[in-house]
NUBA-861900 format. One line per field, with one value per residue: residue number from 1; z, y, x of N, C-alpha, C in turn; residue in three letters; chain. Coordinates in Angstrom, 2 decimals. Layout:
BEGIN
resi	c(NUM / ...) $
n.up	c(Z / ...) $
n.north	c(Y / ...) $
n.east	c(X / ...) $
ca.up	c(Z / ...) $
ca.north	c(Y / ...) $
ca.east	c(X / ...) $
c.up	c(Z / ...) $
c.north	c(Y / ...) $
c.east	c(X / ...) $
resn	c(ALA / ...) $
chain	c(A / ...) $
end
This chain:
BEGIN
resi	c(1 / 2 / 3 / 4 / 5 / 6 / 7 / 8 / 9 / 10 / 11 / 12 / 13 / 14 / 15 / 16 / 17 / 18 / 19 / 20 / 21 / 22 / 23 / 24 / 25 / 26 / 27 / 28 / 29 / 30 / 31 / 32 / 33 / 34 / 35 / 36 / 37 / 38 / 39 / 40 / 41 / 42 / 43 / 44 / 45 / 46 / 47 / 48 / 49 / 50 / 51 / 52 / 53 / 54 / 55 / 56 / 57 / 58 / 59 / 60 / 61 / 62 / 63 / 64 / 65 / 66 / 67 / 68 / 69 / 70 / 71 / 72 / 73 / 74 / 75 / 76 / 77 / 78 / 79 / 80 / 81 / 82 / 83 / 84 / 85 / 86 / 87 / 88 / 89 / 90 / 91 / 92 / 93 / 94 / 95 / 96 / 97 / 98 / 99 / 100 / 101 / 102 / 103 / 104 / 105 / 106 / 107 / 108 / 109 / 110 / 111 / 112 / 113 / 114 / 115 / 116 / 117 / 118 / 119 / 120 / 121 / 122 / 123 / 124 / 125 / 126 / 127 / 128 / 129 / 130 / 131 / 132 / 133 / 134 / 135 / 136 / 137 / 138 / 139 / 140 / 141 / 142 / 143 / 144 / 145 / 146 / 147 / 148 / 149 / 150 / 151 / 152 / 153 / 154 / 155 / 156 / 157 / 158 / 159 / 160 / 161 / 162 / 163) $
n.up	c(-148.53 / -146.49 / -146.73 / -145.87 / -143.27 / -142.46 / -142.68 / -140.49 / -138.66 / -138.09 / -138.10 / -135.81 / -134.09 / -134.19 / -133.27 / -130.83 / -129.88 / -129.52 / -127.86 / -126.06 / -125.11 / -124.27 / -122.28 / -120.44 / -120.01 / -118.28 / -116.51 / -115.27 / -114.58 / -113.09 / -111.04 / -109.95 / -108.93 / -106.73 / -105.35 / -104.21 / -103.07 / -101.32 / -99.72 / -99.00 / -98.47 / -96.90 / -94.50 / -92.92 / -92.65 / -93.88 / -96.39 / -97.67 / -98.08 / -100.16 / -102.10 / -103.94 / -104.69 / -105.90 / -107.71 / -109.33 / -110.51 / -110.29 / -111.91 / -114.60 / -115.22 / -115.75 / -117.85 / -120.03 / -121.12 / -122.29 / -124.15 / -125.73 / -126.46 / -128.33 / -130.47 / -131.22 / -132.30 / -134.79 / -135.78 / -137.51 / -135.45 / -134.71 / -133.28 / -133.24 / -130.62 / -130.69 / -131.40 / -129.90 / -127.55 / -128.23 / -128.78 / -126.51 / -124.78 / -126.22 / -125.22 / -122.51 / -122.09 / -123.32 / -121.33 / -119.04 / -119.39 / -119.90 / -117.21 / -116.00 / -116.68 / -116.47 / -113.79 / -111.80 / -112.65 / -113.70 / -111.83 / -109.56 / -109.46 / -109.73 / -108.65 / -106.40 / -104.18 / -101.73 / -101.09 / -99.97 / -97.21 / -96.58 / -97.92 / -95.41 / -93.39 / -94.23 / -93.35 / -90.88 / -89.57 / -90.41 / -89.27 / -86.41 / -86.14 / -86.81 / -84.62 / -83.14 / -83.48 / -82.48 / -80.09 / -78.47 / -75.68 / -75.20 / -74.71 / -75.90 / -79.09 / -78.94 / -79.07 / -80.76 / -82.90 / -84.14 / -85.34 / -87.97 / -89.21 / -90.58 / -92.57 / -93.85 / -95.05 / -96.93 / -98.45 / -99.22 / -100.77 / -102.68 / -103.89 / -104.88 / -106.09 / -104.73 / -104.20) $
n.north	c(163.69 / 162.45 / 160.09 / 159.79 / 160.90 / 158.60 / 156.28 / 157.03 / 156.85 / 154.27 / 153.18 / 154.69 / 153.53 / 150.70 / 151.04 / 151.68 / 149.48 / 147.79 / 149.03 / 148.96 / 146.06 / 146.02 / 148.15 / 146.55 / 143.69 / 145.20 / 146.79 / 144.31 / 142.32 / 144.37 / 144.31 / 141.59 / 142.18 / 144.03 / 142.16 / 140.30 / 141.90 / 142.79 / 140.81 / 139.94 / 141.58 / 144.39 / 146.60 / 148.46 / 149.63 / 151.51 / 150.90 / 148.66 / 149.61 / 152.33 / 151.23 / 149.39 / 151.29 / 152.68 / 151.25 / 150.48 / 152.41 / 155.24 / 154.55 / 152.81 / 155.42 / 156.96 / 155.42 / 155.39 / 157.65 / 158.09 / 156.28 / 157.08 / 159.49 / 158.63 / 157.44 / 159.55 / 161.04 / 158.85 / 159.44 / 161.84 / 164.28 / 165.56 / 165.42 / 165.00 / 165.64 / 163.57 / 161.17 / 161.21 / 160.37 / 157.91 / 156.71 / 156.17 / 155.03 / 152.68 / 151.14 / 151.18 / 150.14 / 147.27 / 146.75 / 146.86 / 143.92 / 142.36 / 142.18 / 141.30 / 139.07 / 137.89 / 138.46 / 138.34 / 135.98 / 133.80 / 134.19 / 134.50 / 132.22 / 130.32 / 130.45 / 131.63 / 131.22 / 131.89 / 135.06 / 137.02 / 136.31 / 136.15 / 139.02 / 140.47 / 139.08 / 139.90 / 142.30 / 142.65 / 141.79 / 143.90 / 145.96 / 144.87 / 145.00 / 147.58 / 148.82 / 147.67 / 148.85 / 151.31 / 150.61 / 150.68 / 149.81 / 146.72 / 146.09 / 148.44 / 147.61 / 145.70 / 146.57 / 148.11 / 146.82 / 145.42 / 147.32 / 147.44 / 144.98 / 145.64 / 147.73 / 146.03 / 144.10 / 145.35 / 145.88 / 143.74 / 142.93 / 144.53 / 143.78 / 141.23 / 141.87 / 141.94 / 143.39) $
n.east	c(-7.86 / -10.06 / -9.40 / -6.67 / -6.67 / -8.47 / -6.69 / -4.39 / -5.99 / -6.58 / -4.12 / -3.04 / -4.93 / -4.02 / -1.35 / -2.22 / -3.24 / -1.14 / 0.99 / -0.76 / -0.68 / 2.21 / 1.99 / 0.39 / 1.55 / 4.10 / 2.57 / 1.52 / 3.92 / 5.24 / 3.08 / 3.31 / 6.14 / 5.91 / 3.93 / 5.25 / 7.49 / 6.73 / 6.22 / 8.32 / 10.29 / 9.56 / 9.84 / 8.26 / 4.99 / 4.25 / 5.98 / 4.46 / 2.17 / 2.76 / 4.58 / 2.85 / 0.76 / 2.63 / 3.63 / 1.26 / 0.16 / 1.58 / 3.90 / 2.66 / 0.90 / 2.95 / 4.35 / 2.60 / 1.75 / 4.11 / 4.36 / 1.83 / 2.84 / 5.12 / 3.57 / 2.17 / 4.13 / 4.88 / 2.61 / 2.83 / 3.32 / 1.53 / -1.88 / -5.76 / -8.31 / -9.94 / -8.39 / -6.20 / -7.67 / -9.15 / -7.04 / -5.40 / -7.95 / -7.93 / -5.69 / -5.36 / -7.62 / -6.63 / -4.72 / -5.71 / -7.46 / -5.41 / -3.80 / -6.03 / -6.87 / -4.13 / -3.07 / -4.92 / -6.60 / -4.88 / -2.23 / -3.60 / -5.41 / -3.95 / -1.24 / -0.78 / -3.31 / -3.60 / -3.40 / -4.40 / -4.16 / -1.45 / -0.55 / -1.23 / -0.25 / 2.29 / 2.40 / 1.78 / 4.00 / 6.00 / 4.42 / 4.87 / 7.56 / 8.70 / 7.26 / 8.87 / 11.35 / 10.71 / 10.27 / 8.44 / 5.72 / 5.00 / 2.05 / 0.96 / 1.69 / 0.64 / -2.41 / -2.28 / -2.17 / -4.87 / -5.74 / -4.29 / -5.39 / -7.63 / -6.79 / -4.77 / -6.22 / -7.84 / -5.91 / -4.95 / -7.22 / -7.01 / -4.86 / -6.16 / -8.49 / -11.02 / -13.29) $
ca.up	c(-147.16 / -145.90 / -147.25 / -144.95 / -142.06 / -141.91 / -142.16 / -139.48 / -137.29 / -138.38 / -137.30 / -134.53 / -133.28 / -134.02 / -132.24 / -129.32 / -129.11 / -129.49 / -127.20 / -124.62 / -124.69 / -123.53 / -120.90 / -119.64 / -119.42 / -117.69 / -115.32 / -114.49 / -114.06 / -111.73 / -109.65 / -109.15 / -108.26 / -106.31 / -104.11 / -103.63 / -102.45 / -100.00 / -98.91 / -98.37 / -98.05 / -96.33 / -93.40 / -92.57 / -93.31 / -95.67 / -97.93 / -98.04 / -98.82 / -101.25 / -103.15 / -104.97 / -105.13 / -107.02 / -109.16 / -109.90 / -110.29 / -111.05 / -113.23 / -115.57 / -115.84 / -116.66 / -119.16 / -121.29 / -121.66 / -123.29 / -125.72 / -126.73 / -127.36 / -129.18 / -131.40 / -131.57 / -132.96 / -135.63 / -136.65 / -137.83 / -134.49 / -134.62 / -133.12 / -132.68 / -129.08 / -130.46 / -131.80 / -128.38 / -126.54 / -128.57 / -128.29 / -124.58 / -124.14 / -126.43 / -124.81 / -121.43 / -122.18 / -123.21 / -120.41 / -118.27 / -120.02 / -119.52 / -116.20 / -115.06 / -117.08 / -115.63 / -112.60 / -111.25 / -113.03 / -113.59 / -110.70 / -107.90 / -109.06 / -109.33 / -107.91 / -104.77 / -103.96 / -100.22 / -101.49 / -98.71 / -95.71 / -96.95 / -97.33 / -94.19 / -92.16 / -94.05 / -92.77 / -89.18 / -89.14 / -90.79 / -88.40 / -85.48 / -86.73 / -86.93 / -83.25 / -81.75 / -83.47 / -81.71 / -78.67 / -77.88 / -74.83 / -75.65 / -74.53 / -76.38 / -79.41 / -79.17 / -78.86 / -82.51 / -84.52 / -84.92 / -86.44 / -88.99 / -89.60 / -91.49 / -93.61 / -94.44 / -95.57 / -98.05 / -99.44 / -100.17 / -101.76 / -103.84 / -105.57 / -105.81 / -106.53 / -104.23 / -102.74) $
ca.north	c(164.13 / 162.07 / 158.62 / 160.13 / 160.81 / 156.99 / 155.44 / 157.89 / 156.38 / 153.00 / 153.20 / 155.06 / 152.02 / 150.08 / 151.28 / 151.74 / 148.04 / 147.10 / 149.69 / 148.34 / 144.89 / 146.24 / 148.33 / 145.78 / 143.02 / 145.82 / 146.54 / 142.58 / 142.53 / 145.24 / 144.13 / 140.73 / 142.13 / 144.56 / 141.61 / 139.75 / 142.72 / 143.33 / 139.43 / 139.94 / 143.32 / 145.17 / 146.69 / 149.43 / 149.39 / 152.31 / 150.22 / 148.00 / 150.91 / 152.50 / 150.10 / 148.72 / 151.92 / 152.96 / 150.34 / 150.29 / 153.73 / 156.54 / 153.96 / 152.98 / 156.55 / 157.34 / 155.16 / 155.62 / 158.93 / 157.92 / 155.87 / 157.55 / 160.84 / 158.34 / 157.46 / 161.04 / 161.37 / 158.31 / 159.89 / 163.24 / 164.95 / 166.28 / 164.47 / 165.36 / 165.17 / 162.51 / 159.84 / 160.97 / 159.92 / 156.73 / 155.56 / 155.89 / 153.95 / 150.77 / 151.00 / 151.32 / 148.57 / 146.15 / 146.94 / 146.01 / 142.90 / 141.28 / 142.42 / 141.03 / 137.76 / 137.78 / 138.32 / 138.25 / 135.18 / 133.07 / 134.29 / 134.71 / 131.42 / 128.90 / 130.25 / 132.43 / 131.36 / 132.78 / 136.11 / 138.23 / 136.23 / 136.56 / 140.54 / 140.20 / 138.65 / 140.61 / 143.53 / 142.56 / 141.62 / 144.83 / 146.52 / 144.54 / 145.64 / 149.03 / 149.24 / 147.28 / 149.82 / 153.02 / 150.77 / 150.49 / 148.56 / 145.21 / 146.00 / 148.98 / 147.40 / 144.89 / 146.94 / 148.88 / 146.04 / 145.39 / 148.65 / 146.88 / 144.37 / 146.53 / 147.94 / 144.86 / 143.31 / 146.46 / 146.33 / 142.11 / 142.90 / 145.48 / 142.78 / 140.10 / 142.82 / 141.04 / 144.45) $
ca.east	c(-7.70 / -10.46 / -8.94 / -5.55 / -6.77 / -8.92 / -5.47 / -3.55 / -6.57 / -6.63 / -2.35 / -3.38 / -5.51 / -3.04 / -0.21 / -2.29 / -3.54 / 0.19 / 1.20 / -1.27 / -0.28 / 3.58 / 1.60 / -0.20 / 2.86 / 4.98 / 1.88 / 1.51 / 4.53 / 5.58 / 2.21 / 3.89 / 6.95 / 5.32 / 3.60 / 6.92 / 8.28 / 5.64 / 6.17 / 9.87 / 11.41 / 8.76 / 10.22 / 7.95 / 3.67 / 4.32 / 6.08 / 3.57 / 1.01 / 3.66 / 5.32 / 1.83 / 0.92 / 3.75 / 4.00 / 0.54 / -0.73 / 2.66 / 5.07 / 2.27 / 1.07 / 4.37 / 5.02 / 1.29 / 2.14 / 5.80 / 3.69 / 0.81 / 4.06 / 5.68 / 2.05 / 1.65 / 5.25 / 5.09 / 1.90 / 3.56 / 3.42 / 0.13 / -3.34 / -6.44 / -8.46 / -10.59 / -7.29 / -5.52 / -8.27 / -9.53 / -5.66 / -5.66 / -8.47 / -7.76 / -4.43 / -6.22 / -8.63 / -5.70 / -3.68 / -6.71 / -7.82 / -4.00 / -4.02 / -7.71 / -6.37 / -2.77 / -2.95 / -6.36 / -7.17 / -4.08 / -1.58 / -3.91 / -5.82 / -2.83 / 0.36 / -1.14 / -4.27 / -3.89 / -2.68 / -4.47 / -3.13 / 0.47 / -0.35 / -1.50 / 1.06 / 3.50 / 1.96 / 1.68 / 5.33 / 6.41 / 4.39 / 6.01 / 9.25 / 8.27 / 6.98 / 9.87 / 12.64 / 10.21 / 10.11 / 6.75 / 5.35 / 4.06 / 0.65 / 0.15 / 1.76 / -1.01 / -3.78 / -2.15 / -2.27 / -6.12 / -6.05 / -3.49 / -5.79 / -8.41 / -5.79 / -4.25 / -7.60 / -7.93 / -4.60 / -4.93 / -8.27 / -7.03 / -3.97 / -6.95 / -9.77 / -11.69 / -13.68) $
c.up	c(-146.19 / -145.87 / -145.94 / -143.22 / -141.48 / -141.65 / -141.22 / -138.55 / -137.23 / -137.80 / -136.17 / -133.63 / -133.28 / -133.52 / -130.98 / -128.85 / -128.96 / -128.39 / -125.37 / -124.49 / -123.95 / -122.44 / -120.23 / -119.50 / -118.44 / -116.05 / -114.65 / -114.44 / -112.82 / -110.67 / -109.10 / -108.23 / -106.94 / -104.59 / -103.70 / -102.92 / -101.21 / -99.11 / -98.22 / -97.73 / -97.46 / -95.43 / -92.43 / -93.13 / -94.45 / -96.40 / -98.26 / -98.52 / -100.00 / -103.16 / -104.42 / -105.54 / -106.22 / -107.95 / -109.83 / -110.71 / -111.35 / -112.31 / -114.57 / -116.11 / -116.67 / -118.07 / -120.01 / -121.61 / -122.77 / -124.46 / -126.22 / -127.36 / -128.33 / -130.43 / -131.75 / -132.56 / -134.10 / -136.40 / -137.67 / -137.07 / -134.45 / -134.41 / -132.65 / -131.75 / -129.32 / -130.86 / -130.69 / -127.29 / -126.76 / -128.53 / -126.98 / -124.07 / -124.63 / -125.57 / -123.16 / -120.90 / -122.08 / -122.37 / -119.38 / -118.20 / -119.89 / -118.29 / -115.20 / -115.02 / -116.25 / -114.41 / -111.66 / -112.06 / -112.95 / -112.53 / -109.85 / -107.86 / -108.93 / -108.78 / -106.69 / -104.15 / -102.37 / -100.13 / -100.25 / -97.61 / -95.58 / -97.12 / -96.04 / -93.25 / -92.35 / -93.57 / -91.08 / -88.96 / -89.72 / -90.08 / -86.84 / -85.72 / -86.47 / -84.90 / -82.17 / -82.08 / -82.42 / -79.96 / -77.70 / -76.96 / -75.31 / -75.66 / -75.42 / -78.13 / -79.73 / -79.56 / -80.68 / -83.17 / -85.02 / -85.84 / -87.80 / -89.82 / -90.91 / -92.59 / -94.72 / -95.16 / -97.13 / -98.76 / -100.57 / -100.69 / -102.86 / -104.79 / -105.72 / -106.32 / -106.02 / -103.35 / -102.94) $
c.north	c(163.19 / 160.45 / 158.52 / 160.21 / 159.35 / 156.04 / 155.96 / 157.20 / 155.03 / 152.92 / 153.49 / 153.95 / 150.60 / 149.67 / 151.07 / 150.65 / 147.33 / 147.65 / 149.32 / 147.03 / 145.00 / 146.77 / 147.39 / 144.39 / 143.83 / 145.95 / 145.46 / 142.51 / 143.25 / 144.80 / 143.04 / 141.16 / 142.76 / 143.82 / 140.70 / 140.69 / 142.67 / 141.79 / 139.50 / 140.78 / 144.36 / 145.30 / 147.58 / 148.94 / 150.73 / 151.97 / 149.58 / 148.56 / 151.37 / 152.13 / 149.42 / 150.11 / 152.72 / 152.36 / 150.04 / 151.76 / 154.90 / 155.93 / 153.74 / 154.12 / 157.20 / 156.84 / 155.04 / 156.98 / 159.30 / 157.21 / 156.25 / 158.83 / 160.23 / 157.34 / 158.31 / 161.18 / 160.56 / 158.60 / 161.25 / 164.28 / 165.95 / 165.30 / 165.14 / 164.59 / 163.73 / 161.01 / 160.23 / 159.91 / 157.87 / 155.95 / 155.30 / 154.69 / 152.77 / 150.64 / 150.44 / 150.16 / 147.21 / 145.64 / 146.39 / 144.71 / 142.01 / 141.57 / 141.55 / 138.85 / 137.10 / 137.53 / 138.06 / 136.49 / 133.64 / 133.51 / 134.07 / 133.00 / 130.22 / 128.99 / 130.76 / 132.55 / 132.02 / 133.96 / 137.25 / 137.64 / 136.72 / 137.70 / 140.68 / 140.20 / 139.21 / 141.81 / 143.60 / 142.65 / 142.74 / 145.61 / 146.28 / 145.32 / 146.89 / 149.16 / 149.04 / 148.58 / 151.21 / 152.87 / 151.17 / 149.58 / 147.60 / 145.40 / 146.88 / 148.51 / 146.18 / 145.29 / 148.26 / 148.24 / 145.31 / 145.76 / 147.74 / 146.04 / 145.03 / 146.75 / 147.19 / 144.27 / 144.39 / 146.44 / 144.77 / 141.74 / 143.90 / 144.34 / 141.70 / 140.72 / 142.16 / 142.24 / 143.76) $
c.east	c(-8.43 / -9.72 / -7.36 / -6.00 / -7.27 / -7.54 / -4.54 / -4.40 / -6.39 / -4.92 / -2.67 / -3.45 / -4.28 / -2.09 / -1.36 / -2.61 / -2.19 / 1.12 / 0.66 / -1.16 / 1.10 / 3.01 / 0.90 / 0.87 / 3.62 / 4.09 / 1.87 / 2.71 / 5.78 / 4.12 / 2.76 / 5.30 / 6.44 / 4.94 / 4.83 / 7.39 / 7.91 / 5.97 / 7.76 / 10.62 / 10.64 / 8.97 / 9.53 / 6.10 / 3.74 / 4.70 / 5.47 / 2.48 / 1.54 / 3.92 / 3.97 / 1.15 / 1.32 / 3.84 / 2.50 / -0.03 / 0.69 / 3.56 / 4.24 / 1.61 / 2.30 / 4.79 / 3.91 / 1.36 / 3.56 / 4.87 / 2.66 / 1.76 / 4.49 / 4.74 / 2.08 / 3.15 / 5.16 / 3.52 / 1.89 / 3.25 / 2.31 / -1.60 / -4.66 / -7.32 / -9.36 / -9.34 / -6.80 / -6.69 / -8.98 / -8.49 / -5.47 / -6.75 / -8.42 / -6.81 / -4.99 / -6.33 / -7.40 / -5.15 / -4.52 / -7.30 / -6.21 / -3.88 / -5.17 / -7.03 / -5.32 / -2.55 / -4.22 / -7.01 / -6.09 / -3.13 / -2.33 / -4.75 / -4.95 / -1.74 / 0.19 / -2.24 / -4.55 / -3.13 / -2.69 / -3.85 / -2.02 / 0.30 / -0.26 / -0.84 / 2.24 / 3.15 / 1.96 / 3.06 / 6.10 / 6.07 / 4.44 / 7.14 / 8.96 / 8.35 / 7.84 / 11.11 / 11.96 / 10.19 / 9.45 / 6.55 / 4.83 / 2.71 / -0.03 / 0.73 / 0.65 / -2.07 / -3.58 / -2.50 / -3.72 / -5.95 / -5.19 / -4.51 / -6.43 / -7.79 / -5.17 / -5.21 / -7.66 / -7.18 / -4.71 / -6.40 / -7.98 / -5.69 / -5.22 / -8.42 / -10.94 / -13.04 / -15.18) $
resn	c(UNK / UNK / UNK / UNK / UNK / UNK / UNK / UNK / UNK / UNK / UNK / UNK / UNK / UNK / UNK / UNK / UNK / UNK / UNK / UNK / UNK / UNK / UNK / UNK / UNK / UNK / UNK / UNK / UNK / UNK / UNK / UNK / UNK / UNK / UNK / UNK / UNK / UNK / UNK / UNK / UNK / UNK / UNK / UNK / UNK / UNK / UNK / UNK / UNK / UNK / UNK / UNK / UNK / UNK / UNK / UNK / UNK / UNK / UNK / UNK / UNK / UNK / UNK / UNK / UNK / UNK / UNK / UNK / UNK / UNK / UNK / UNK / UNK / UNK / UNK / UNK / UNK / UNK / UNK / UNK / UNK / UNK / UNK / UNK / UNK / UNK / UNK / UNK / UNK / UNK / UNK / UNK / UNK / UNK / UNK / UNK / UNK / UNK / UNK / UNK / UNK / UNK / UNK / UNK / UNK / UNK / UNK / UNK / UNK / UNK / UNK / UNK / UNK / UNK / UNK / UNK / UNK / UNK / UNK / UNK / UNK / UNK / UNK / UNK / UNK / UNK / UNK / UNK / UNK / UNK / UNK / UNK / UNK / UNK / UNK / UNK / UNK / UNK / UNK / UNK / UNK / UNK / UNK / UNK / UNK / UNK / UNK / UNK / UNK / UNK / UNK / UNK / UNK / UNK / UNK / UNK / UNK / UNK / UNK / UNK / UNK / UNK / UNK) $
chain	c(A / A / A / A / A / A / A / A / A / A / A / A / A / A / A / A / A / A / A / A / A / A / A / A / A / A / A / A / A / A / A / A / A / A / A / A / A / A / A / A / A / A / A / A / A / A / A / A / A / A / A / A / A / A / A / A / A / A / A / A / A / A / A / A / A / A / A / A / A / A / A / A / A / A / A / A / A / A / A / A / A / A / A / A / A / A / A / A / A / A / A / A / A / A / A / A / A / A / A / A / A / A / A / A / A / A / A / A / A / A / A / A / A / A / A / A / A / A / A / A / A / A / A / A / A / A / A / A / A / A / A / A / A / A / A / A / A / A / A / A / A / A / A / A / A / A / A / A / A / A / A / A / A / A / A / A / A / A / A / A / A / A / A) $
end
């Protein structure tokens, strides 16, 4: 019994470091798309709040919960709280560690080294856009977009983790 359960964990671990190398490609990759998006198609400052959001935060919740079910299932559908929880966090960890690497290390240092401006400016010009469809005066459209600034600074320290 005891000899069974060491190899159900030993798989366990297994899956979940293999498990967190797919979550952590899927994450780095939805954060790049993520900031492309934000550089191009951002028509509004909530999508620019949103959109990284979303793709950082609800999609990979979503899908670590599909693979630690489907761990829990190729282990014969029964785990206890300490293999749920020790697969979560290699998985976690992995997913963090290609991530820090990925994007924080190799994206932001050779392909985007001015990552926050370009939030930045897409943010100003998204919230231009914004103010001219509501048809805002010029002046007090001016005196909004400080406030943007702040925001913007927060959002292009949170893709280069720069806080």
């Amino acid at each position: 019994m005891a000899t069974e359960l060491k190899s159900i964990d030993t798989q366990i671990k297994k899956d979940g470091l293999i498990k967190g190398v797919f979550l952590g490609l899927i994450v780095l990759a939805l954060s790049i798309i993520s900031f492309y998006f934000i550089l191009n198609n951002a028509t509004s400052p909530l999508q620019v709040l949103a959109v990284p959001f979303f793709c950082s935060y609800i999609i990979p919740l979503i899908v670590s919960v599909f693979f630690i079910l489907n761990i829990r299932k190729k282990a014969g559908g029964y785990l206890i709280f300490k293999q749920v929880v020790t697969t979560a966090f290699i998985m976690f960890f992995v997913n963090f560690a290609i991530l820090t690497i990925g994007r924080d290390l190799i994206f932001v240092k050779l392909f985007q080294p001015d990552m926050i401006g370009k939030t930045e400016a897409s943010m100003m010009t998204s919230s231009k856009i914004m103010y001219k469809q509501q048809k805002l005066p010029q002046a007090e459209t001016n005196s909004r977009l400080p406030h943007h600034h702040h925001i913007t600074v927060c959002i292009g320290c949170y893709f280069c983790r720069r806080l």
